[in-house]
C-alpha positions in Angstrom: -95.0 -44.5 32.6 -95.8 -41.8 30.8 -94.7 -41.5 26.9 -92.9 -37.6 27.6 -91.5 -38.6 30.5 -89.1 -41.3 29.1 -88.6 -39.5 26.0 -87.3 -36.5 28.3 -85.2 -39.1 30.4 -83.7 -40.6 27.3 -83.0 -37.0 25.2 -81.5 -36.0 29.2 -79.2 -38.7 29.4 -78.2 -38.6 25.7 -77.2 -34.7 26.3 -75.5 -36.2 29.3 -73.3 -38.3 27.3 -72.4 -35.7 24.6 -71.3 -33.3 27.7 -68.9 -36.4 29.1 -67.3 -37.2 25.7 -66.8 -33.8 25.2 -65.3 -33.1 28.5 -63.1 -35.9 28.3 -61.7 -35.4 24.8 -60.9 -32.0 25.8 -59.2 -32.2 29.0 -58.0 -35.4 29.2 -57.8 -37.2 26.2 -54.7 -34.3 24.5 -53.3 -35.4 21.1 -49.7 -36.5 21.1 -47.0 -34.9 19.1 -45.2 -36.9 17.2 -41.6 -36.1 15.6 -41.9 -38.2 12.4 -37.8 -39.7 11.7 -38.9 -40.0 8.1 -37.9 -36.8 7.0 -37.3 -35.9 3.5 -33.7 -36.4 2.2 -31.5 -33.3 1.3 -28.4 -33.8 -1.3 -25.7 -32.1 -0.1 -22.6 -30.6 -2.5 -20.1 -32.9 -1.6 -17.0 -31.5 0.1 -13.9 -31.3 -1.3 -11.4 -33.8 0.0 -8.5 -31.1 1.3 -11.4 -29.3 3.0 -10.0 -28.0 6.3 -13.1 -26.6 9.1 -10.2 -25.3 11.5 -9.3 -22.9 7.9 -12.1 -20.3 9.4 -10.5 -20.5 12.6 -8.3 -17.3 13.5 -7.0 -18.0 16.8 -4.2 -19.5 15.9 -3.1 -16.6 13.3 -4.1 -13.6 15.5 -1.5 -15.5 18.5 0.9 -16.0 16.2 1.1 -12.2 14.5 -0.4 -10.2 17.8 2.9 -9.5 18.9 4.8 -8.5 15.7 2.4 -5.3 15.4 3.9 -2.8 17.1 1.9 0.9 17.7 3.7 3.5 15.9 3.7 7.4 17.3 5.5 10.1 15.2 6.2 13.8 16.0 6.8 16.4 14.2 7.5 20.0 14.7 5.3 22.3 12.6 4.8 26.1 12.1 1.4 27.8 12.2 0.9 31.4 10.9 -1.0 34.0 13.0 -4.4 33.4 10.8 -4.8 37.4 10.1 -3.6 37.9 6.7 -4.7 41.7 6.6 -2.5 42.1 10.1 0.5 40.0 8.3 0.4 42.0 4.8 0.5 45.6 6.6 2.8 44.5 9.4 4.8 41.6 8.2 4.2 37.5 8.8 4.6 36.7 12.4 6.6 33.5 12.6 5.1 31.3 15.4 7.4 28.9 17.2 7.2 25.6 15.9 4.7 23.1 18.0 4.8 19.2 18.2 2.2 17.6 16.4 1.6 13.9 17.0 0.6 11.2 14.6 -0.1 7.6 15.1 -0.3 4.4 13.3 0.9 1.0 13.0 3.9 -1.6 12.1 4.6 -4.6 11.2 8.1 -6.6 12.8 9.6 -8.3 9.3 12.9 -9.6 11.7 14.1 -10.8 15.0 16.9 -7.6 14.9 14.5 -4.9 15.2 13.8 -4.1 11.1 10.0 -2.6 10.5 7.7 -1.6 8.0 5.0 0.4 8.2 3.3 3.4 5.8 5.3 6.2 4.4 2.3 8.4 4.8 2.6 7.4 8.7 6.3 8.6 9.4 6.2 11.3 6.4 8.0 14.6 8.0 8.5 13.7 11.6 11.0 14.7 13.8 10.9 11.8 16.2 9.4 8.0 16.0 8.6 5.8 18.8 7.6 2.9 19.0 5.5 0.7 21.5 5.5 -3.0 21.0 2.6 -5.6 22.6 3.9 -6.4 25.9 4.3 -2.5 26.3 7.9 -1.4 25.8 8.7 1.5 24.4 11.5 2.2 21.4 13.4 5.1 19.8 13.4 4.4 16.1 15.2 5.7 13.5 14.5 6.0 9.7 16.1 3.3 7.3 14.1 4.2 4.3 11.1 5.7 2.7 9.5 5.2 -1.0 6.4 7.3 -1.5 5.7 5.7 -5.2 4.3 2.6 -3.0 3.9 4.1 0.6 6.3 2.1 2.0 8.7 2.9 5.0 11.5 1.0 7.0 12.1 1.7 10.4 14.7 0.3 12.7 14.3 -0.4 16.6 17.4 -1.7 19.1 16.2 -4.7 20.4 16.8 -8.3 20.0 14.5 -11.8 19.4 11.6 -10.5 19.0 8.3 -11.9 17.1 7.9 -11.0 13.9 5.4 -11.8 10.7 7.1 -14.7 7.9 6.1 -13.2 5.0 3.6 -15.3 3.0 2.6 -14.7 -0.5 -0.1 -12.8 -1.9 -0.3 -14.3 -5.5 -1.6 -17.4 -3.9 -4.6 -15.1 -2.1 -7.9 -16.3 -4.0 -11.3 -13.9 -4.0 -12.9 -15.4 -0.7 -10.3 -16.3 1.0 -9.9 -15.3 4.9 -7.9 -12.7 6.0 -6.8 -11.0 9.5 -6.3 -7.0 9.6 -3.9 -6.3 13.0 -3.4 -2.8 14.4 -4.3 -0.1 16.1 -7.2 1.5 15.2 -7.8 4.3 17.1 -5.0 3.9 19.4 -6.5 0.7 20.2 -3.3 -1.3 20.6 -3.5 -4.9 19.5 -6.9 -5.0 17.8 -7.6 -7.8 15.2 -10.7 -7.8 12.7 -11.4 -10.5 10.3 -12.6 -10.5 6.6 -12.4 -12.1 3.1 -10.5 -10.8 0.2 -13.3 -9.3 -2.0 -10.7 -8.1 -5.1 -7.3 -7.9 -6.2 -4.9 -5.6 -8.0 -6.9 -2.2 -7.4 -5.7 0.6 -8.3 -7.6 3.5 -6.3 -5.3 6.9 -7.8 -3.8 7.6 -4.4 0.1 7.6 -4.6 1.0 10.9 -6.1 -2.0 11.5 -7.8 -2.2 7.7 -9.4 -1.0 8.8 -12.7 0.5 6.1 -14.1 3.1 4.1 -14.7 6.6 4.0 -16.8 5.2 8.0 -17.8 7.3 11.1 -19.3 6.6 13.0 -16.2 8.3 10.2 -13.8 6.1 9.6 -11.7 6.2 5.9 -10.9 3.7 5.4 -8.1 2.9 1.4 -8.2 -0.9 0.5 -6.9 -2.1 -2.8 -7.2 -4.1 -3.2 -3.6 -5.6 -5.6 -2.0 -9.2 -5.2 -1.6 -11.1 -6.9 2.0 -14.3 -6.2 4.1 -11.9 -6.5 7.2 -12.8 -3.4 9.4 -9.8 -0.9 9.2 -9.8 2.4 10.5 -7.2 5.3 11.0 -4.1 4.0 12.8 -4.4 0.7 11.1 -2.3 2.5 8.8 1.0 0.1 8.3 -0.3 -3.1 10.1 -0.9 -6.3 9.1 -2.8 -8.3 6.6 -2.4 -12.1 7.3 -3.8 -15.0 6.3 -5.2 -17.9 8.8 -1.9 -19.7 8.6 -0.3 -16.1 10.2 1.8 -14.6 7.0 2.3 -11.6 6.2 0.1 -11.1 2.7 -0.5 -7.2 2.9 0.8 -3.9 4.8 -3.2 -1.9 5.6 -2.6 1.1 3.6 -6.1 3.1 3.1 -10.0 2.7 3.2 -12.6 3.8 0.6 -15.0 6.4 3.1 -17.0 9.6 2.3 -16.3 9.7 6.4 -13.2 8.9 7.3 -13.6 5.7 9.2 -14.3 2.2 7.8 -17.6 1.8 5.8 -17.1 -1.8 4.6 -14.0 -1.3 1.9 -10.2 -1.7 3.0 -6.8 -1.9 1.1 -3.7 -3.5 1.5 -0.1 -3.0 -0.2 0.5 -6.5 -1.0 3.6 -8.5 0.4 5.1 -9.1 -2.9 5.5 -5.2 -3.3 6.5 -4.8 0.2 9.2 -7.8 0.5 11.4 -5.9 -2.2 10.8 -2.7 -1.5 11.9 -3.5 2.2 15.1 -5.6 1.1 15.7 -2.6 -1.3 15.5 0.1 1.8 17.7 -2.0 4.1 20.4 -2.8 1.7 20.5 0.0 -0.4 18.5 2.7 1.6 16.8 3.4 -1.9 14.7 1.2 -3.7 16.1 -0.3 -7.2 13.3 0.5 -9.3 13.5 -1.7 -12.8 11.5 0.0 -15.7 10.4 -1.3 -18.9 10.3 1.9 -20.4 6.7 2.0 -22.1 3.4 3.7 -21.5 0.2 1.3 -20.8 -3.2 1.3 -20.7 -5.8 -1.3 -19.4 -7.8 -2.9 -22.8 -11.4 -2.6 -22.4 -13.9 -2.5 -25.1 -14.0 0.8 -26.3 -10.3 0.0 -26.8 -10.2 -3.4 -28.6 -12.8 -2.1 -31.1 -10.6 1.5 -32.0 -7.8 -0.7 -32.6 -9.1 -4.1 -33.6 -8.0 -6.0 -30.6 -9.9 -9.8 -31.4 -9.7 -10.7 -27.5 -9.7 -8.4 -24.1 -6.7 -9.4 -22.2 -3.7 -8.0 -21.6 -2.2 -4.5 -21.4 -1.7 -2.1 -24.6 1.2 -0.8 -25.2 0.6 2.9 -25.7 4.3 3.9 -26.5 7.9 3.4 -25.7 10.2 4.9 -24.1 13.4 6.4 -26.4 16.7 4.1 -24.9 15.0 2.4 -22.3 14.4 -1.6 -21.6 11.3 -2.6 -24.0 12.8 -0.7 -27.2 15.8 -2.3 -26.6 14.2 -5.8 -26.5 11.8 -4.9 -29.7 8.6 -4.2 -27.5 6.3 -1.7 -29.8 3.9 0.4 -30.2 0.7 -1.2 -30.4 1.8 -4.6 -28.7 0.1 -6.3 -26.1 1.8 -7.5 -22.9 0.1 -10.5 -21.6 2.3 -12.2 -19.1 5.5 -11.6 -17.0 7.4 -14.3 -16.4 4.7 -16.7 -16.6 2.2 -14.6 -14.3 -0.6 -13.1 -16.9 -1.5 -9.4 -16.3 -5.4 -8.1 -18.0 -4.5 -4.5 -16.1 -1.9 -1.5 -15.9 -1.8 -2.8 -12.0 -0.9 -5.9 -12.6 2.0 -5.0 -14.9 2.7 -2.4 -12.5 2.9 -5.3 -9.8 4.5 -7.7 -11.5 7.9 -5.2 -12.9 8.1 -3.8 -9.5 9.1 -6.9 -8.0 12.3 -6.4 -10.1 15.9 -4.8 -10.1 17.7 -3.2 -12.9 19.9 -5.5 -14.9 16.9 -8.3 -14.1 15.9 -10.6 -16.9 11.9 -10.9 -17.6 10.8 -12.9 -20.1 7.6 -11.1 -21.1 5.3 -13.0 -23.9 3.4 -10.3 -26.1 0.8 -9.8 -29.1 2.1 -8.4 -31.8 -0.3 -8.0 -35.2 -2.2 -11.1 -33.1 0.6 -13.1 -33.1 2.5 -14.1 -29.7 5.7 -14.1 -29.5 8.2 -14.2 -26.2 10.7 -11.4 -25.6 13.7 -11.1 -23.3 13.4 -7.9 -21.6 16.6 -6.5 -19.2 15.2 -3.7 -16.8 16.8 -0.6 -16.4 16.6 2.0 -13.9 15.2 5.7 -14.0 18.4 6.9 -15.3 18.2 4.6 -18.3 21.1 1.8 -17.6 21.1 -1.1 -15.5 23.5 0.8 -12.3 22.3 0.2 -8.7 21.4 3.2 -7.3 22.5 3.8 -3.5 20.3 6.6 -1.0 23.7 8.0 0.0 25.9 7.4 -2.6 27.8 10.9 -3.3 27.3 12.6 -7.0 30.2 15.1 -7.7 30.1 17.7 -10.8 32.0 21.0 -11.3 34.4 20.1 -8.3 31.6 19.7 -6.0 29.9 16.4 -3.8 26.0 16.4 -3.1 24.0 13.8 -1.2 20.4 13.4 -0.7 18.2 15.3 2.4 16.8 13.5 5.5 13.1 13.2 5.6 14.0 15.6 8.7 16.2 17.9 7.5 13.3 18.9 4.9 10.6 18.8 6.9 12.9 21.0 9.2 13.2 23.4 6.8 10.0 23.9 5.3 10.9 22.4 1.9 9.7 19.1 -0.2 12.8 18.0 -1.6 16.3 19.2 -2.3 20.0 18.1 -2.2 22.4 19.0 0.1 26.4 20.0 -1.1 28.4 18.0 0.6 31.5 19.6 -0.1 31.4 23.1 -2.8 35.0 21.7 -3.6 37.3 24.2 -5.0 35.7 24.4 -8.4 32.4 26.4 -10.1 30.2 26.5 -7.0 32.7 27.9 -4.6 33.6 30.7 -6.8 29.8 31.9 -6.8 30.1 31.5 -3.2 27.9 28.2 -2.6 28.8 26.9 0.7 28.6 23.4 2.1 25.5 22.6 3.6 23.1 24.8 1.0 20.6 22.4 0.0 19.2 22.8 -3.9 15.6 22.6 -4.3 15.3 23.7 -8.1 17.8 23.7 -11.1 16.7 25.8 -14.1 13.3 26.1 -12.3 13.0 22.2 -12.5 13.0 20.4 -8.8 15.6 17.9 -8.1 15.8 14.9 -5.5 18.2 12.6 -6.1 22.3 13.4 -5.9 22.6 11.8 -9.4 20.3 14.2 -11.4 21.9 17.2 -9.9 25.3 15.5 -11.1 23.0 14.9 -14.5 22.1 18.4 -14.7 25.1 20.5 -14.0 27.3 18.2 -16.3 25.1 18.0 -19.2 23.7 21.7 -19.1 25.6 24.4 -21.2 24.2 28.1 -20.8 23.2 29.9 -17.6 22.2 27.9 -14.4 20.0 28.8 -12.1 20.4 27.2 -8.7 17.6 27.7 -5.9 17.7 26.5 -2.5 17.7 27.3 1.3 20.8 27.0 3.8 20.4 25.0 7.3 19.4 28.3 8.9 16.5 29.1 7.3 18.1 32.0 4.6 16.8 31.1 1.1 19.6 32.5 -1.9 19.9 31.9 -5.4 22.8 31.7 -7.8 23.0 32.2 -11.7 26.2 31.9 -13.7 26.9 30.2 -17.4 29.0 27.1 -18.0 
């Protein structure tokens, strides 16, 4: 046989056999995949023993507080003025009949008999407030009480058994924690949105410009909010802020947006403020506001060096009020509150928090540092007028002769007018010889502004000289008066 013809043969059928393994291996001989079960171990932080997975689940607290939040509609009857100003100086203002204008937001059912609570900022100035519960009925309400210094209102509806919110308590709320927001954003009636508490006690300067607390110009607006990324939006004004187990930790009160509707901030009123201003309202239809008498600020570091403060905690005393609670218990200048009643406070809102959950005539126990030394002082609380007295909404003030009471929300909205105080009765003394007649409401003593029934009692028995009483009648005719005492 020829010597290149059995070397072709033997390269042909080598070339052969490289073309069948190769065919094989690739189409029929596939490589398996195998899922090895010896997988590298992971540690795991261990769980703590109370840990609860159903905590993060919110059906059970959105059934159980749906129901309680009712949808709250307000109207009020306002006045617009023709918009030409140049048509109104040469030819006089045009007076445009008044127009409803509605309002909407939320509340929150605190009792079986009908009692709500909601924003004052929601109700503030209306004529008329409804109310439209879950299951779509429909209520009258009427006005129990207001109190702008924490934006709280108390409404009332006639009905019986129905759900309401147990109040929880919002000391125990930790950074973290899961929260419910219920309302009705938008009109959207029964909405609930979930988040975690991202900070507490904030004060954000909203209630009556934010300017303190226990200050010479009495304003006594309390802020300590709650702070969650639980999406809130307007008309979620005056609903709920629960907790997983369904309590009532917070009333919604405002959002932190350059637009108007939520942008990841959200803050609540929390229940501690909101269970004793609401007892307050119902019982007394005014809310007993206990003061220590000082002026506060927060410690920070700027602070502790000017004044050689060794540790940041606590809240500086600033100054103290002449008669009131803290001089009468030895509080001074210069000292540092660090706890009421056991609860530290390391900011004005905290203090602000704590004291508000008090009555004049109330015993705190208040520990302090004074020169760097602590000590524990007794402090009884007083009121705005300086003594311990319970002060009631409609309790009549009489001087010269004469009986005043304090304005309906209406009545002063009617009017046109921010506050005042009505006379009751002229009597047969001072004010009916100028020719004051009952129903004149006061809006300005002395050019000063008065609200309550007491300080116009106050002022006319403790003034000697010429008084100058301003106000406006139930008709509409502002008058004046001046005479000397």
């Amino acid at each position: 046989m020829n010597t290149k013809r059995v070397v072709g043969m033997i390269s042909l059928a080598f070339l052969g056999g490289l073309l069948a393994l190769f065919t094989y291996t690739k189409f029929f001989d596939r490589p398996k995949v195998v899922f090895s079960t010896d997988q590298p171990q992971v540690r795991l932080t261990q769980l703590p023993a109370n840990y609860n997975p159903s905590a993060i689940d919110f059906t059970y607290a959105a059934e159980r507080t749906v129901h309680a939040v009712v949808h709250v509609k307000v109207v009020s009857m306002q006045r617009e003025s023709s918009g030409n100003s140049f048509y109104d100086f040469f030819f006089g203002f045009r007076d445009s009949k008044p127009e409803p204008v509605a309002g909407f937001g939320s509340g929150v059912i605190i009792s079986n008999d009908g009692y709500i609570v909601t924003n004052n900022h929601v109700i503030d100035g209306a004529d008329e407030i409804s109310v439209t519960l879950n299951d779509k009925r429909t209520f009258k309400a009427k006005l129990v009480g207001r109190d702008p210094d924490t934006d709280i209102a108390i409404i009332k509806i006639d009905a019986k058994d129905l759900s309401y919110i147990p109040y929880g308590n919002s000391d125990d709320l930790k950074v973290g924690e899961w929260v419910l927001a219920v309302g009705n954003p938008y009109n959207l009636t029964s909405t609930v949105t979930a988040g975690i508490v991202s900070a507490k006690a904030r004060n954000l300067s909203l209630l009556n410009g934010g300017r303190g607390f226990d200050r010479e110009d009495n304003n006594y607006a309390i802020e300590s909010f709650i702070q969650t990324d639980a999406a809130v939006n307007p008309g979620n004004s005056g609903g709920a802020l629960v907790n997983t187990r369904g309590e009532l930790v917070g009333i919604n009160t405002a959002i932190a947006s350059p637009t108007g509707s939520y942008i990841g901030n959200s803050f609540a009123i929390p229940v501690t403020i909101v269970k004793k201003v609401a007892a307050d309202l119902i019982e007394y239809g005014k809310v007993q506001r206990a003061l220590l008498g000082v002026t506060i600020t927060d410690i920070t570091s700027d602070v502790a060096k000017e004044k050689g403060i060794d540790k940041i905690e606590g809240v500086l005393v600033n100054g103290v009020s002449e008669g009131g609670a803290a001089q009468a218990a030895g509080i001074k200048d210069g000292d540092i509150i660090l706890s009421v009643n056991g609860l530290n406070v390391n900011s004005t809102s905290e203090l602000q928090e704590q004291i508000s959950r008090y009555r004049p005539n109330d015993k705190v126990d208040i520990i302090v540092s004074h020169e760097n030394k602590k000590k524990q002082i007794s402090v009884t609380l007083r009121n705005m007028e300086g003594n311990t007295k319970i002060i009631t909404r409609n309790e009549v003030a009489s001087a010269l002769g004469a009986q005043f009471a304090e304005v309906s929300a209406s009545e002063l909205n009617k009017l046109g007018i921010k506050n005042g105080v009505k006379v009751l009765d002229p009597g047969r003394g001072r004010l009916r010889e100028e020719g004051i007649l009952k129903g004149f409401v006061i809006t300005s003593i002395n050019g000063k502004s008065v609200e309550s029934a007491e300080e116009v009692k106050k002022v006319l028995s403790g003034t000697k000289g010429v008084i100058n009483l301003e106000g406006v009648y139930p008709n509409g005719v502002v008058a004046s008066y001046a005479f000397s005492m």
